[in-house]
N, C-alpha and C positions, 0 to 999 in steps of 0.2 A: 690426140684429138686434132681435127682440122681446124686450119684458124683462119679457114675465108670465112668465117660466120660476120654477117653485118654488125660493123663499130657500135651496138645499141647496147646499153645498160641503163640499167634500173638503178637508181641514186639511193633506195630504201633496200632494196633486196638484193641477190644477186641473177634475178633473171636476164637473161641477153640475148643477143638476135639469131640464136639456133634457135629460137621461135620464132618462125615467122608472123604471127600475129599476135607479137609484143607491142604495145602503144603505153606511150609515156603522153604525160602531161605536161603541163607548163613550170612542173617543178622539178621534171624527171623523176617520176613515179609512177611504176607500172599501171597497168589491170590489175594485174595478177595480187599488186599488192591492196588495190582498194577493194578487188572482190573478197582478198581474206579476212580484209577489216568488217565487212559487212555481216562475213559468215561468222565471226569473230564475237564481235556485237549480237548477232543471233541465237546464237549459245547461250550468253549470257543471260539474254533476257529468256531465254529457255527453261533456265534451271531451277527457277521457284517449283516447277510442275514435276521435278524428279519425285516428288512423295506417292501425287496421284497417281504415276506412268506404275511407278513399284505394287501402288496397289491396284491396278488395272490386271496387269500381268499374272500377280496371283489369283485375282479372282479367274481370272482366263486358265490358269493351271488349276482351279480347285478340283477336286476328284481326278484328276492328272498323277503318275510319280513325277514328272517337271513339269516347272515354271516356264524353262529356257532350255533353249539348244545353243552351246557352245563349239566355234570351231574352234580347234587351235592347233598353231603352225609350230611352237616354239619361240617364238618371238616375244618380243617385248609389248607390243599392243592386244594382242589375245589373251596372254599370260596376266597381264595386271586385270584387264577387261573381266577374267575370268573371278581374280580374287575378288574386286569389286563387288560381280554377282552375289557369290557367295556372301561377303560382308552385307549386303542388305538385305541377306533371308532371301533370296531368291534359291529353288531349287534346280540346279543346272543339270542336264546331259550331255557330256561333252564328246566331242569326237575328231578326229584327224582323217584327211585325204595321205594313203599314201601314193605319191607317184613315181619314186624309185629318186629323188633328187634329195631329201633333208639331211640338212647337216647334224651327221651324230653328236651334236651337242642340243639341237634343237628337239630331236627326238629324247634323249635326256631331259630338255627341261618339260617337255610333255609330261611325262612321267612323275618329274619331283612335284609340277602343279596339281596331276591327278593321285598321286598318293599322301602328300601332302596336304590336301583338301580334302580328300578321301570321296572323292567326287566320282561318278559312274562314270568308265570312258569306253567309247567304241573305235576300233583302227577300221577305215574304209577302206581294203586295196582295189584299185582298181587294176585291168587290164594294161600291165604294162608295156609288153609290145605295143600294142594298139595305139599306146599313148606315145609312145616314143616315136612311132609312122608318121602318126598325124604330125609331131613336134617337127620331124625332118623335112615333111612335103610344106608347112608354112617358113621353113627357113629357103629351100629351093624355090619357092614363091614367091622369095623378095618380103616377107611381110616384117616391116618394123617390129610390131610387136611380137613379139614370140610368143609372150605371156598370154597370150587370149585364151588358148586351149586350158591353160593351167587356172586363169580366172575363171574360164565357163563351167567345166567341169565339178569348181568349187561351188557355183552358184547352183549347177544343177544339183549336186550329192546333197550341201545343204536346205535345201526346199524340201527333196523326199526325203530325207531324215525327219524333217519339223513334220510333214504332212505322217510320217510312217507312226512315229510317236506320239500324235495329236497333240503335239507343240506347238503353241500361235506367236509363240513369240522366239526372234532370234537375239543373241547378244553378240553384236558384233565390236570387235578391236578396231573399226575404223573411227576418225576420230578428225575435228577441224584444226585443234591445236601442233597436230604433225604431216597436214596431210590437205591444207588448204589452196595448195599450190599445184598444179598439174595438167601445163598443155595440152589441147585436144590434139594438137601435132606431135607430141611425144609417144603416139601410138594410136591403133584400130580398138571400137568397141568390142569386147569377149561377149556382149550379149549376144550377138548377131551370126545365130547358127545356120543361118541360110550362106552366108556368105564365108565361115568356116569352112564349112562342105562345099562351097564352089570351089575354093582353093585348092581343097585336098581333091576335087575330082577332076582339075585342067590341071593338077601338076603329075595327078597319078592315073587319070584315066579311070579309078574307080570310085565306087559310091561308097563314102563310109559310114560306119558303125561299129558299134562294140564297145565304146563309152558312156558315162551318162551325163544325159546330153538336154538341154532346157529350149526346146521351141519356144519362139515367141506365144501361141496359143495357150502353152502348161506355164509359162510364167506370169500368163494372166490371170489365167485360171489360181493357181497358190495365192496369188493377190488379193482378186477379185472374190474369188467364192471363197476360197479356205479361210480367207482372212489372215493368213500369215503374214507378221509385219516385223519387221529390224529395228534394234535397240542401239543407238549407237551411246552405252552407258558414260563410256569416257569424254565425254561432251558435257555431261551430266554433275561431275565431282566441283566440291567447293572452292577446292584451289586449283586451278584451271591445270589439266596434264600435262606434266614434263617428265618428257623422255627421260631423262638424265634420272631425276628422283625415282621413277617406273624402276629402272634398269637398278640400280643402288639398293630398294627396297625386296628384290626379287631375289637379287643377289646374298643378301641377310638372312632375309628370312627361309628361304629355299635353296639355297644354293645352287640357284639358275648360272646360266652362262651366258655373257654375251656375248652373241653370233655375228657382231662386225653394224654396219651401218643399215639404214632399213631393208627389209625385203631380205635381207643373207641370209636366212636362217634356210634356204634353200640354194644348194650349191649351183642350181641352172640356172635361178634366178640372179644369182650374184654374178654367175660368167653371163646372162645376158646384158644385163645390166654397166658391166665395167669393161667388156670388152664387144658384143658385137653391137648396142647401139653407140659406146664410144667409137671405137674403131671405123667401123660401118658405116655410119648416118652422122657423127659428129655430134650427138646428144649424151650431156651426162645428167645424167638424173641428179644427180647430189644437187646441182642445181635450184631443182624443186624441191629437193626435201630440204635442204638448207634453207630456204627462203619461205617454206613453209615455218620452219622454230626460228628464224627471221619477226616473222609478223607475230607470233604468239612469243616472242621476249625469249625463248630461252637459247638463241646466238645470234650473235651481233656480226654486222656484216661483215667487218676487219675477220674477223674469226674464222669465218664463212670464205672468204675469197683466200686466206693465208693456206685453208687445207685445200681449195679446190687448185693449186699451183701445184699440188704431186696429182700423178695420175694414177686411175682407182686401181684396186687391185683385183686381178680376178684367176678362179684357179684352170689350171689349163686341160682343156677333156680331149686335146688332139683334132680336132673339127676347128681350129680356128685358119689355118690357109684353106682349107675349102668353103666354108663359108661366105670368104670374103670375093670368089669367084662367081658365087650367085649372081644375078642379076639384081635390081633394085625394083619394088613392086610396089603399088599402091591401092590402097582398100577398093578403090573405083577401077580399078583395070578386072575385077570379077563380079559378078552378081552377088547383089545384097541387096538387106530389105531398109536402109537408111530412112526410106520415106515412110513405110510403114509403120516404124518404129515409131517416128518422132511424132506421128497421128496420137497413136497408142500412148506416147507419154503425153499431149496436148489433154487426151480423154482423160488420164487417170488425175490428173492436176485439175480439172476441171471436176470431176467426180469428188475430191479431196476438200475441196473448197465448198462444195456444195453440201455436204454432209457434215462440214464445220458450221456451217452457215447458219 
């Protein structure tokens, strides 16, 4: 990792100046960590209302065969997410994006969750070439985040699942306990198919398609009219979630596997992640995910900074000296709808409020 990154740290976490819009305090304590104390705090005070949401959901499933739409990666935060459901009577349909990347263990523990729970599952394949173009033409485009197509895609498949099944409610594995922490610098939005497709059509000349793909218009529309809405259950439990206990109980009871630190349970994900924004841009994520189980107690920063002294590991797909020949790009060097977006999210937070009101 490069080590001109600005002399800046965090005195409570270990965030540092490969953010550039890291700000400490008068105590040396980041943003990053009073924003997760607040998200922290918010949870909490959230969770009297887990009974009503449970009985919301089912009534929204009555005359449904599901309650919920489950994705799952193999990992540790959909997999527990998943049991959960289940453990509150909820009736889940679960499913997977394949995109030619999961670790054969991760699809393993898909399996031991769905037959083990005896839960309905669907495999999504999508078009893997296609998938694999697009992933090449955002890497020859400079784009930090690789993962946007892999996040979009996910977003798109799950909306038309929920909508195809007349599912209103999703159950998602995201979660503030492991995941409170994460630079807007640390990568591009995946919502933002306008500017997907600019990329892919100034580095290749053509217009794509062939994936499934969530315009801003259809992700308002699933919103707005469908009413389709995200659970993020594990926000919800009484003893607030930890990884560590997730990963231990999965392990017992199912005989899951754990697939390495977060996001591995996809092998692209893991080489992007340890080796082209290491390598490349001088960001390691552990980073954030460290400093996320930082502010929610389950690792102390001594702990957190002793592991982040080896460098990550990642597996090798032969594309790493070409890669690194690419150019360096940025979300604003292509068209994008940034400002529309952020109208679109003004509106729906104002609609939000107003129908709480």
């Amino acid at each position: 990792m490069k080590k001109s990154m600005s002399l800046r740290f965090c005195k409570a976490c270990c965030m540092n100046g490969t953010d550039p819009d890291l700000v400490l305090d008068a105590e040396g304590v980041c943003n990053h960590c009073h924003s997760a104390q607040k998200m922290l705090r918010e949870i909490e005070a959230e969770k009297p209302n887990l009974a009503g949401i449970i009985e919301k959901i089912k009534k929204d499933g009555h005359g449904n065969a599901y309650d919920v739409l489950c994705g799952l990666s193999g990992g540790v935060d959909s997999s527990y997410a998943l049991v959960k459901a289940v453990e509150l009577g909820l009736r889940p349909l679960c499913f997977s994006v394949e995109n030619g990347w999961s670790d054969d263990r991760a699809q393993a523990n898909v399996m031991k969750l769905v037959e083990g729970l005896k839960v309905p599952f669907i495999r999504y394949t999508i078009d893997l070439k296609k998938f694999h173009d697009l992933q090449a033409a955002l890497m020859r485009g400079g784009i930090k985040n690789l993962e946007v197509i892999t996040d979009h895609v996910l977003f798109a498949t799950t909306y038309e699942m929920a909508a195809l099944y007349r599912i209103k409610w999703i159950v998602s594995g995201g979660n503030v306990s492991t995941e409170s922490v994460m630079p807007s610098s640390f990568g591009e939005d995946p919502r933002d198919l306008y500017w997907i497709k600019s990329v892919y059509r100034k580095v290749t000349g053509k217009r794509f398609k062939g994936l499934p793909m969530l315009p801003l218009w259809k992700e308002q529309w699933y919103r707005l009219v469908k009413r389709i809405m995200f659970f993020q259950i594990l926000n919800y439990l009484d003893i607030n979630y930890n990884r560590a206990d997730a990963i231990k109980f999965l392990e017992e009871k199912y005989g899951w596997q754990n697939t390495g630190e977060k996001h591995e349970e996809s092998v692209f994900t893991k080489w992007f992640q340890n080796f082209y924004l290491y390598q490349k841009y001088g960001i390691d994520k552990r980073v954030a995910h460290f400093s996320s189980l930082i502010n929610s107690g389950q690792m102390t920063r001594a702990e957190a900074m002793e592991k982040l002294k080896e460098n990550p590991v990642y597996p090798r797909l032969g594309i790493e000296e070409k890669v690194m020949k690419y150019p360096k790009g940025s979300y604003y060097d292509y068209p994008n709808s940034e400002r529309l977006r952020k109208i679109i999210i003004r509106l729906y937070a104002i609609s939000k409020r107003t129908s709480n009101s």
